[in-house]
N, C-alpha and C positions, 0 to 999 in steps of 0.2 A: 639477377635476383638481388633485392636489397641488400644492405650490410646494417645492421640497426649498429648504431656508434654509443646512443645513451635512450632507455627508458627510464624518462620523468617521473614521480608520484607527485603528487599533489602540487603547489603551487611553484610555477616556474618563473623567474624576477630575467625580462627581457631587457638584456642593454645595449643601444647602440652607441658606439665611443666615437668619441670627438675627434681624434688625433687620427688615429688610421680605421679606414673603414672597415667597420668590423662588428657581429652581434653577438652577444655573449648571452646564455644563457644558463642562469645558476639557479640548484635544488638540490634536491635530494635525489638518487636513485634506486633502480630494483638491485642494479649489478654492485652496489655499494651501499649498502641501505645504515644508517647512520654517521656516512662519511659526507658532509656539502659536496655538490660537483660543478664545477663550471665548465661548460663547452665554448671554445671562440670559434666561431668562423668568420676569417679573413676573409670577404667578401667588396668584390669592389661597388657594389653598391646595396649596403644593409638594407632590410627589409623595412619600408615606409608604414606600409599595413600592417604590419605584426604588434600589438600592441604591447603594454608594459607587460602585464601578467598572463598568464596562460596557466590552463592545466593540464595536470598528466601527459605529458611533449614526450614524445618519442622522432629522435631524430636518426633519419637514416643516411646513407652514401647510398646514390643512386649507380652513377657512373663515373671514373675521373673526377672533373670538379663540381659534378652537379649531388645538391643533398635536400634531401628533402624534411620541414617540420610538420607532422601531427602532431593535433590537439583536439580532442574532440572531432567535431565534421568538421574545421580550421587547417587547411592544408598550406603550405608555404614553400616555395621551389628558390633553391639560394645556389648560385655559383660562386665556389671559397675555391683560392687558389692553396688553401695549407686551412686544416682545423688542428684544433689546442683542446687537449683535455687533460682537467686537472682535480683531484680528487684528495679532497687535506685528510693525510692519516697522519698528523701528528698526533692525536689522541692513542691508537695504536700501534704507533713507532715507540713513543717516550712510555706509555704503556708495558711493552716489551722490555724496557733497559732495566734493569735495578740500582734503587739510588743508592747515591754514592756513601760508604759511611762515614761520619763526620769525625774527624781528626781530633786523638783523647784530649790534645793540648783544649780544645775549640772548647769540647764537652765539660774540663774539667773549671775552664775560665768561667761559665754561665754557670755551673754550679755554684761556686765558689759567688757568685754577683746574686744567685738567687738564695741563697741561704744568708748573704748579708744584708738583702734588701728585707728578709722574714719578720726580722726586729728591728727597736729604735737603734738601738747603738750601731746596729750594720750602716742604716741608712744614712746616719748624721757622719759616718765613716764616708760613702760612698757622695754623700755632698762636698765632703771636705775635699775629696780626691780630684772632684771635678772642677770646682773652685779654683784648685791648682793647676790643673791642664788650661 
């Protein structure tokens, strides 16, 4: 029985890399739905006929190395010795942290620069200062 690895939505950007052979395919998914996801399969010989774009791609694990891409009635049979999936939550990672608060020294400096820049005198103050550095 299959093992579906990634359900695609909407448009899938196909890549085959220069360097080592391999087709990556990057979007969106169901299983992570506003997180990018890129699929690599290390394949020792990428897919010719697979064109740049695709839609709704749902990529399975057939057996051992063999995997197969839907698209539509677009079927594609790929032997990968290792597939890569990778899904950017840094939106949800950094999301989760709470920032840092910022140091009185830091707050009370910018005060002190924007209440001088408010007026003339601040400012022909803060040219003078700079002048000298």
């Amino acid at each position: 029985m299959p093992e579906t690895l990634a359900t695609f939505r909407g448009s899938v950007r196909c890549e085959r890399s220069s360097g080592a052979p391999a087709l990556t395919l990057t979007g969106m998914t169901l299983e992570s739905p506003g997180e990018p996801t890129a699929l690599t399969l290390s394949a020792a010989a990428p897919l010719a006929d697979c064109p740049e774009m695709i839609e709704d791609a749902i990529v399975e694990r057939l057996s051992g190395e063999h995997y197969r891409i839907r698209s539509g009635a677009c079927e594609w049979s790929v032997e990968a010795k290792a597939v890569h999936l990778h899904r950017e939550i840094a939106e949800r990672f950094y999301g989760a942290i709470p920032p840092r608060p910022v140091p009185w020294a830091k707050r009370l400096f910018w005060r002190l620069v924007l209440a001088l820049a408010a007026s003339r005198t601040g400012l022909a103050a803060l040219k003078m200062l700079r002048r000298q550095v």
